[in-house]
Structures are given as C-alpha cells and as structure tokens.
C-alpha positions as CSV (number, residue, x, y, z in Angstrom):
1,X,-60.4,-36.3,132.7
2,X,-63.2,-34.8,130.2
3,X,-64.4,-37.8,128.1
4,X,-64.6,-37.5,124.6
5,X,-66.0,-39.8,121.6
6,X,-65.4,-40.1,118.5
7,X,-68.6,-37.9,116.9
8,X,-67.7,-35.3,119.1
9,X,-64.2,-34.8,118.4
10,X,-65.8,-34.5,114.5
11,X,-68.2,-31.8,115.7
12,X,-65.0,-30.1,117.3
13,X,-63.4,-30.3,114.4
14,X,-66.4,-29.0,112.4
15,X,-67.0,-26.2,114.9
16,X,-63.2,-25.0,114.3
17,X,-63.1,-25.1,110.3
18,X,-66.5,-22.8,110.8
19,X,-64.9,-20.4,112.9
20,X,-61.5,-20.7,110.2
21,X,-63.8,-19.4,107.3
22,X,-65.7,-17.1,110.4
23,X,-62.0,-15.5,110.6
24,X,-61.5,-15.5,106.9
25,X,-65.0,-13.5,106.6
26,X,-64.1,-11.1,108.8
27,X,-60.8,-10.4,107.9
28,X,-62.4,-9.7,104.1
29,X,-64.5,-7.2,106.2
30,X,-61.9,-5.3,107.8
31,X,-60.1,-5.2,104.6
32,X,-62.9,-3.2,103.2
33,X,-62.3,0.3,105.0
34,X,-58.4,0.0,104.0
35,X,-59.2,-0.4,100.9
36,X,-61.4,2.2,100.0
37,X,-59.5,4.5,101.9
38,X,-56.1,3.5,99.7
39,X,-58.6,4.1,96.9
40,X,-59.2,7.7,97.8
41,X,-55.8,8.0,98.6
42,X,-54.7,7.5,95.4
43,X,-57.3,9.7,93.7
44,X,-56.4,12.4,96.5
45,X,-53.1,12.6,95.6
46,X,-53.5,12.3,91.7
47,X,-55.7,15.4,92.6
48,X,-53.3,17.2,94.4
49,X,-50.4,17.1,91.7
50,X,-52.9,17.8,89.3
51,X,-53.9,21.7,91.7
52,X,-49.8,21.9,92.2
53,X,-49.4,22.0,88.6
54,X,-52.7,24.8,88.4
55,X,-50.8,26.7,90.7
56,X,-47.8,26.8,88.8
57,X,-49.5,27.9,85.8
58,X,-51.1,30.5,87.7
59,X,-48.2,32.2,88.6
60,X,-46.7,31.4,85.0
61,X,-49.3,33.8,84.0
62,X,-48.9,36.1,86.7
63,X,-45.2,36.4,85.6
64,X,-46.5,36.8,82.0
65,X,-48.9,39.6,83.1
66,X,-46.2,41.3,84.8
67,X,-43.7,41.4,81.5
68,X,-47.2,42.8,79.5
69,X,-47.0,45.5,82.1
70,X,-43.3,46.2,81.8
71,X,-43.3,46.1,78.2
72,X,-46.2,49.2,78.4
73,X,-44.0,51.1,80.7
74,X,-40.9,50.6,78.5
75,X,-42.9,51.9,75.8
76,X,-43.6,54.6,77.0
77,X,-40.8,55.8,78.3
78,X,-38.7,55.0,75.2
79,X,-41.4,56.9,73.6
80,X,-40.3,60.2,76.0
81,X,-37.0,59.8,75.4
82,X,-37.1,59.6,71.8
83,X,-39.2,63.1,72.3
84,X,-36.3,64.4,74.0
85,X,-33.5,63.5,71.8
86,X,-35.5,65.1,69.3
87,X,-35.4,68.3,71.5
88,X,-32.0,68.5,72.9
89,X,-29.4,70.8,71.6
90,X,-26.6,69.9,72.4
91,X,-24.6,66.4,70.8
92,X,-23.7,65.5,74.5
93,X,-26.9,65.3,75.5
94,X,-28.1,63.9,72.3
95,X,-25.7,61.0,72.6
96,X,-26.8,60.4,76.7
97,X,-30.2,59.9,75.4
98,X,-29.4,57.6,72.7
99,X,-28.0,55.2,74.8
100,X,-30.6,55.3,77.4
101,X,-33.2,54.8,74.6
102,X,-30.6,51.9,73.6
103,X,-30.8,50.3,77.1
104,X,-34.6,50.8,77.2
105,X,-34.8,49.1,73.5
106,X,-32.1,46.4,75.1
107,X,-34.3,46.0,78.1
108,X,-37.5,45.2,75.8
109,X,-36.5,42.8,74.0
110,X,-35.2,41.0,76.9
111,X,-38.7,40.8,78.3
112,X,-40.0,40.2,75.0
113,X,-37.6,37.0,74.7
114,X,-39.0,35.7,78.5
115,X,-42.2,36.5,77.3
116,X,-42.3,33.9,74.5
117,X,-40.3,31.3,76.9
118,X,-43.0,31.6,79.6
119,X,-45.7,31.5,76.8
120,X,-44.0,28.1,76.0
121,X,-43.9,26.9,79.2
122,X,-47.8,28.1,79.7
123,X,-49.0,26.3,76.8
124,X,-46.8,22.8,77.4
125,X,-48.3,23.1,81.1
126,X,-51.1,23.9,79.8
127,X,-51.9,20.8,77.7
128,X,-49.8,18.8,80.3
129,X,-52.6,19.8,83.4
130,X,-55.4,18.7,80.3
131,X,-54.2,15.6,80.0
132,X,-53.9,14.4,83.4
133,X,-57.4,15.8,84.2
134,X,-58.6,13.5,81.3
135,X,-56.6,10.9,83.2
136,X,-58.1,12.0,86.6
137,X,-61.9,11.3,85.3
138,X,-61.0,8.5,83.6
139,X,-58.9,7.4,87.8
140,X,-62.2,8.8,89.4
141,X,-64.5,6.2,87.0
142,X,-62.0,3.6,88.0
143,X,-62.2,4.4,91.6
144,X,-66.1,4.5,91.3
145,X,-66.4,1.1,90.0
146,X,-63.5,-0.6,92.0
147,X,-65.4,1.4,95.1
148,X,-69.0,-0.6,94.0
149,X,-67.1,-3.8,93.7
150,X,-65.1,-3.7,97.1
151,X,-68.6,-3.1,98.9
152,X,-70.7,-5.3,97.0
153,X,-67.9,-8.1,98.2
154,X,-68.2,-6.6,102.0
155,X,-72.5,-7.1,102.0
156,X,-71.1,-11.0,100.8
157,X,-69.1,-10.6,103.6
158,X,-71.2,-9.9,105.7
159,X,-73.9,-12.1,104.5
160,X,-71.4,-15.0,104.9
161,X,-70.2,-13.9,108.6
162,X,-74.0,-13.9,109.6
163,X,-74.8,-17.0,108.3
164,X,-71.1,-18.9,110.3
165,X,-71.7,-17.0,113.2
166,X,-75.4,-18.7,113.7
167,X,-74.1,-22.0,112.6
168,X,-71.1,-21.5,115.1
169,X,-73.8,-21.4,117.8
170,X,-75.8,-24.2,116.4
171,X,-72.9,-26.6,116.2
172,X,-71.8,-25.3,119.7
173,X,-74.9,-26.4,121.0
174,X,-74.5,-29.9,120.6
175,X,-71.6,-30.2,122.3
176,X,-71.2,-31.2,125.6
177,X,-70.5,-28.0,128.1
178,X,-67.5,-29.3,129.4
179,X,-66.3,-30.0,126.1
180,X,-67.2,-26.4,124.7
181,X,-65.9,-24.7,127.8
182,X,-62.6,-26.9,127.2
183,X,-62.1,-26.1,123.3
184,X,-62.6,-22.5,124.2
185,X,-60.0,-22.6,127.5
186,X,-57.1,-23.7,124.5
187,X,-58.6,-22.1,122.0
188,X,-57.7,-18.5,123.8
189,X,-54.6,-19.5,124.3
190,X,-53.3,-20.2,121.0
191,X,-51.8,-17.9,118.5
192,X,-53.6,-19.0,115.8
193,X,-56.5,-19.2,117.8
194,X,-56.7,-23.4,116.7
195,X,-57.7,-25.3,119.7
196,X,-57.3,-28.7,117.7
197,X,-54.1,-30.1,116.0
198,X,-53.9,-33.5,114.5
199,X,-51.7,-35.7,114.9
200,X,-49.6,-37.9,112.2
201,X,-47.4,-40.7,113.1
202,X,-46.8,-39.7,116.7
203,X,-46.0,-36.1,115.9
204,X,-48.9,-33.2,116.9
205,X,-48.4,-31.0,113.8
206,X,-49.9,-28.2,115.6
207,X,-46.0,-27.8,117.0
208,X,-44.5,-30.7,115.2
209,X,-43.1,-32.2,118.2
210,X,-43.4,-36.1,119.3
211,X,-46.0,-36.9,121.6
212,X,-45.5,-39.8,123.9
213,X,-46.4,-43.5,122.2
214,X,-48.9,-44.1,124.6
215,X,-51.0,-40.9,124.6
216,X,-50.8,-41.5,120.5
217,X,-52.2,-45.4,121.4
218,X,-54.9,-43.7,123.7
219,X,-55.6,-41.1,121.0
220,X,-56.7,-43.5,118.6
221,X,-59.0,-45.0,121.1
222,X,-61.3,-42.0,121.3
223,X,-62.0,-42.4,125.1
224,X,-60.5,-39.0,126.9
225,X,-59.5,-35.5,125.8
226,X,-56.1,-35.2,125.1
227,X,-53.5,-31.7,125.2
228,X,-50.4,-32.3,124.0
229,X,-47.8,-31.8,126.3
230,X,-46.1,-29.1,124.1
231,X,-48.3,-26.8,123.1
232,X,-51.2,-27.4,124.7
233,X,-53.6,-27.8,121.9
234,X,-56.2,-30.3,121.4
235,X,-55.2,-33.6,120.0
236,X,-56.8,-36.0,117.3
237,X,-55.6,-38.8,115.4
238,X,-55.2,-38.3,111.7
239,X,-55.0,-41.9,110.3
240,X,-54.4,-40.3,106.8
C-alpha cells in the first residue's frame, strides 16, 4: 500500500491542474495550423470563383469577337450580292438575289441583336469580377491580420507550454517516486487523462459512483493511496 500525506496529495493535485492548462496550451497550438490553413482556404476559394468568373468573360469576348468577324463577312457578301442584282438580267434571277441579300440582311441583324446582349452581359460581368476583386483585397487584408493575430497567440502559446512543462518537472520532483510512478500508471489509463477524482459525500465524481463508507472514512484520514474501485482513478476527499 503506497503511503500518502496530506501535502502530497495537494502537490498531486497541483501537478494535475498544471498539466490541465499544459493540455489547454497545446491544444491552442495545434489549433494554429488548422486555422491558418481554413484561412487560406477561404481566400483560395474566393480566388477561384473570382478566375471562374475571368474565364467566363474571356470567352464572352471570344464569342463577341467572333460575331465582329461574322458581321465583316456578311458585309461583304451582301455587298456582292447587291453587285449582282445590279447585273442580272433577268427578273428571276433578280428576285433569287433579293431574297438571298434579304436572308444575309436577316442574318445581320441577328448577330447584331447577340452582339449587344453579350456586350451586356460583358459589361454586368465585367463590373461584377471588379467588385469582388475589391472584396478579395479587402478578404486578403483580413486574412493578413487574422494570420498575425493567430501566430502572435501560438508564440503565447508556446511561451506558456514552455514555462508548464518546466514547472511540471519541478513539481514532479518533489514527489515521492512511488507516488509519481503511481499518478502516471492511472494517469495513462484514463480517458481524460485525470489521474485524480475527488470525492463528495461518498460518491468519486470522477465516475459518480458510491465508494464504500469505509474507504471514504480512510480517505479523510490521509494515510494510504486510494483507487476507486470503479474507475480506477485516484481518490481525495473534497470536504467542500
């Protein structure tokens, strides 16, 4: 049976609310990486809607390009065929060449209508892709700062996981070895990783189960180290 008194259940105790806010620390450190890496996430993706909506416009104009260059061909051959019907001899053939200069006119003015839709949609995409790259610098200054603010916390981090880690050794070497090497034994086996549980009117709140009335009598006494029976943790009396 490992002996225990009083002042070194309290330096138990102290040992395990260090190596609580030890966790805490290091949790806030592993947190870091995540959340720069949501941050570029987001400022990725706001990037990649922003080139999907470049590439649309791109081929807007492409399209628009294209029309141009059928409008100069339709031109042009309107322009022969009015030369022709100005030839021909005949009313048949006048009359063939009419409506094929019709058709070309037709055909013109069809382009001419897309033309000015896909102008439209050029110039609402246009001021659309502005706008969210105005948004984007003002995402990336966001990101910037947020970035600073979310390392600056890390190096505190950091700082504060140095300075519980040497404490954690200094407390650890006051304690007895037996007592060290028995908090660490529970210790590694619990969930939480919380070797000590206290106990409140017979009942260890580590599982909330009722220890027997005579290990709670002997707990209060302070002589021996006591498990409880349950889930193995470290007991103490709680008299709050």
């Amino acid at each position: 049976m490992t002996e225990i008194t009083r002042a070194q259940m309290e330096t138990l105790l102290h040992l395990q609310q260090i190596e609580i806010q030890k966790t805490g620390a290091q949790k806030s450190l592993d947190a870091v990486a995540e959340k720069i890496a949501d941050l570029d996430k987001e400022l990725n993706a706001f990037s990649k809607s922003i080139e999907q909506e470049r590439q649309t416009l791109a081929a807007l104009q492409a399209r628009y390009n294209d029309s141009e260059e059928q409008i100069r061909v339709n031109t042009v051959l309107i322009e022969k065929t009015e030369e022709k019907r100005r030839a021909v001899k005949t009313n048949r053939e006048y009359q063939s060449l009419l409506k094929e200069e019709e058709q070309l006119r037709a055909r013109k003015s069809q382009i001419e209508d897309e033309m000015i839709e896909c102008m439209t949609e050029m110039e609402s995409l246009s001021q659309r892709i502005n706008a969210r790259e105005e948004e984007h610098r003002q995402l990336e200054d966001q990101v910037t700062s947020d970035k600073q603010t979310v390392t600056q916390n890390a190096s505190e981090s950091e700082t504060r996981f140095s300075d519980l880690s040497r404490e954690v050794k200094a407390v650890e070497a006051d304690l007895a070895p037996e007592l060290l090497k028995a908090y660490i034994k529970v210790k590694r086996m619990c969930p939480d990783s919380k070797a000590l549980a206290p106990v409140r009117n017979s009942i260890c709140m580590g599982c909330h189960m009722n220890i027997p009335p005579q290990m709670y009598n002997e707990l209060q006494r302070y002589d021996s180290l006591k498990l409880c029976p349950f889930c193995n943790r470290i007991l103490y009396w709680d008299k709050s």
